[in-house]
C-alpha positions as MATLAB code, in Angstrom:
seq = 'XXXXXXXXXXXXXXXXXXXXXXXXXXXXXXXXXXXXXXXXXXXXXXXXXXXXXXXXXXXXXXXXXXXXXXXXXXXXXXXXXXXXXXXXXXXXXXXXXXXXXXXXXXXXXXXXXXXXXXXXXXXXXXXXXXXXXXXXXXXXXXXXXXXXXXXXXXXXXXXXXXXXXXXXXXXXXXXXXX';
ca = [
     -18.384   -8.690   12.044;
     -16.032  -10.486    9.701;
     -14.363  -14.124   11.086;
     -11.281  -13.464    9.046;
      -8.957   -9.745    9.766;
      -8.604   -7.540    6.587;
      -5.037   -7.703    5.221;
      -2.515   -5.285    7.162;
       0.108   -3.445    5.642;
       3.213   -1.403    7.493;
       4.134    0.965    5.098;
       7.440    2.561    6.222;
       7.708    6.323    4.964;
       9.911    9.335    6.325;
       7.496   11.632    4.900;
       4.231   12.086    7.556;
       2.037   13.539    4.640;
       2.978   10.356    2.264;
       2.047    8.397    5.400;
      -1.473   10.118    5.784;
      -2.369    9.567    2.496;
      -0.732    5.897    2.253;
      -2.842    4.491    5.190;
      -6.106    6.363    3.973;
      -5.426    5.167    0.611;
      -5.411    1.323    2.027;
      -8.251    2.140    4.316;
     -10.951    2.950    1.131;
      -9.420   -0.806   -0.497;
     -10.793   -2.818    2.978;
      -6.788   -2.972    3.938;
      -5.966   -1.917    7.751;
      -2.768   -0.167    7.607;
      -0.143    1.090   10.006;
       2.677    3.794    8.904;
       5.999    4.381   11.116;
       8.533    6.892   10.428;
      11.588    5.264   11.005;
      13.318    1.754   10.044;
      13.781    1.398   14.129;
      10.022    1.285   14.567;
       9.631   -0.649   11.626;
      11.935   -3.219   13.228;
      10.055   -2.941   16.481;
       6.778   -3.426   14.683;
       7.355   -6.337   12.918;
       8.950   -8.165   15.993;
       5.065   -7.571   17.970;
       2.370   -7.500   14.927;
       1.848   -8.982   12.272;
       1.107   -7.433    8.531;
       0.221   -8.948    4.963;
       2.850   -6.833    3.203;
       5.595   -4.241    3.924;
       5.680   -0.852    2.100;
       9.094    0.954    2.237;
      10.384    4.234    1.045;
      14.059    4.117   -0.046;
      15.300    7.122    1.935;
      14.872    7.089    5.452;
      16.899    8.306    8.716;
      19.729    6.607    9.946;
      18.875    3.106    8.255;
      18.087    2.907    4.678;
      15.141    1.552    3.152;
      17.576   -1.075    1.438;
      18.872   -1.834    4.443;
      15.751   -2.610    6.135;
      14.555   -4.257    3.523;
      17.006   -6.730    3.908;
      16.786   -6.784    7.554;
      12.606   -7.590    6.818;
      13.748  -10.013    4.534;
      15.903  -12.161    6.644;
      13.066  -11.527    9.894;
      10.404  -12.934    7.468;
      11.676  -14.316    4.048;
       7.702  -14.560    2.916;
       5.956  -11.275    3.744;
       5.834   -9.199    0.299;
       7.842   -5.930    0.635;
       7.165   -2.980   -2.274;
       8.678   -0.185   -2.408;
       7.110    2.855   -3.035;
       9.928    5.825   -3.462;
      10.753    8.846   -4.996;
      14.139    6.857   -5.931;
      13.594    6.778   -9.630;
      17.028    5.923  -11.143;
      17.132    2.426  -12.639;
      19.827    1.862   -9.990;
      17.414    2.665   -7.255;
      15.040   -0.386   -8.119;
      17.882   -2.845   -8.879;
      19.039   -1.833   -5.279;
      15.780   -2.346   -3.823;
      15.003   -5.619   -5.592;
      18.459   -7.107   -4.802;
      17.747   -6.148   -0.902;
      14.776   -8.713   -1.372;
      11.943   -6.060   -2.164;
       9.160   -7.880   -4.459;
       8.066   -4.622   -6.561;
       9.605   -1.548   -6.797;
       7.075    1.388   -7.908;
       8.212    4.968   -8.347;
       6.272    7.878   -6.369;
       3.930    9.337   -7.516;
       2.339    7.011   -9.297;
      -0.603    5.569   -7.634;
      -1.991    3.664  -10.372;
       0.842    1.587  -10.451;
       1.263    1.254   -6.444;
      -2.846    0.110   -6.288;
      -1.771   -2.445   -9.597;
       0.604   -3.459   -7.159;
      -0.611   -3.673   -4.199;
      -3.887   -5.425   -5.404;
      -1.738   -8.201   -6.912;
       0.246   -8.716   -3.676;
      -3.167   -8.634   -1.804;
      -5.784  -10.875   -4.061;
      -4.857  -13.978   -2.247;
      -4.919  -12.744    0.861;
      -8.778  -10.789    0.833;
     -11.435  -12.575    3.558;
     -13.682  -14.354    1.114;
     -16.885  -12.995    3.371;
     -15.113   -9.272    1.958;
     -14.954  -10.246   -1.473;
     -18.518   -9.145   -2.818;
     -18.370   -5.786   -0.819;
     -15.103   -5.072   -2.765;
     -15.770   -5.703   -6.426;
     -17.849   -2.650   -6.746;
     -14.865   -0.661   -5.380;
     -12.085   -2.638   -7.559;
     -13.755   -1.026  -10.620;
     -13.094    2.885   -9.138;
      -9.732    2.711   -9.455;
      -8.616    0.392  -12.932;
      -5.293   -1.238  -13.152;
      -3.568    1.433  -15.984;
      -0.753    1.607  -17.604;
       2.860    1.520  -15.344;
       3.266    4.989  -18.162;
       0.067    6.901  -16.799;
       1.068    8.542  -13.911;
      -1.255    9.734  -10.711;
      -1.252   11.994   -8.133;
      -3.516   12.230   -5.267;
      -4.188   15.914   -6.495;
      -5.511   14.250   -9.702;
      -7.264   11.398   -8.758;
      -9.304   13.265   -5.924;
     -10.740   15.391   -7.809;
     -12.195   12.700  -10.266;
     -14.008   10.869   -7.505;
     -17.254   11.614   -5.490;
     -18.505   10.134   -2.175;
     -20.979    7.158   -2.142;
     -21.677    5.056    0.294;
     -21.947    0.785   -0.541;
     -25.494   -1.288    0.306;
     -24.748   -4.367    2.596;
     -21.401   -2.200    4.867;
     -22.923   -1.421    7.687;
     -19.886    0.885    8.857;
     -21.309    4.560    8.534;
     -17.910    5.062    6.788;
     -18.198    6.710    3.165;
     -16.110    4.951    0.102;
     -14.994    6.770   -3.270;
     -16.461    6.631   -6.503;
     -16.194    7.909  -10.062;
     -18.520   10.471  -11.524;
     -19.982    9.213  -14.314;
     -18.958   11.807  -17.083;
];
């Protein structure tokens, strides 16, 4: 059992299938995750749990993810927020970095969101984690913000292996060697 928790992320996202694949996504990088629907149980969240960073979508019901962005922002000015939208206009990222967001990456690239979210996370990684990561930081390399993934692509490119020394049953992704 590790002595220190795994980062946590809340990743905000209207979208249930962006959700699914957001928190399984975090799971395979050692990085619990929760996903909520709504900027109300966002709000709520935040108030009882803690998390390492906050993932927002820019569109959601009833509050905005500007809006709770700067609501997260003024409940904890330190917490990274990234956004992670289908709002691709320049003026979409200006908003979101003037509500207080850190990053603002543009669905769906997941190259770019796992660039991200690695930087915002490689302070915060339990030492005792550290060596049953690096062989997993190589699967997915930090490309170019003008490559651009989709799960559709990237799945396809990976196999399942499992890591010696994790004693979790749990199976991790690979590349095939080509």
């Amino acid at each position: 059992m590790l002595s220190n928790p795994l980062p946590r992320v809340l990743c905000v996202d209207d979208d249930e299938d962006s959700r699914v694949m957001l928190v399984t996504l975090l799971k395979h990088a050692f990085i619990e995750a929760k996903a909520v629907g709504t900027a109300a149980q966002a709000l709520s969240l935040i108030r009882a749990e803690h998390f390492d960073l906050y993932m927002l979508d820019g569109r959601l019901p009833e509050i905005d993810g500007f809006e709770l962005c700067r609501r997260m922002r003024a409940f904890d000015p330190h917490i990274p927020i990234l956004f992670f939208s289908g709002a691709a206009y320049e003026a979409d990222k200006k908003r979101g970095i003037e509500a207080g967001a850190d990053d603002y990456v543009v669905k769906p690239n997941i190259s770019e969101l796992v660039r991200s979210i690695k930087q915002f996370m490689s302070g915060d990684v339990p030492r005792s984690v550290v060596p049953e990561i690096r062989p997993w930081a190589k699967v997915l390399p930090v490309l170019p913000a003008s490559i651009t993934s989709t799960v559709g692509q990237v799945l396809p490119q990976l196999s399942v292996v499992s890591f010696p020394g994790v004693r979790s049953p749990s199976l991790f992704l690979d590349r095939k060697v080509l």
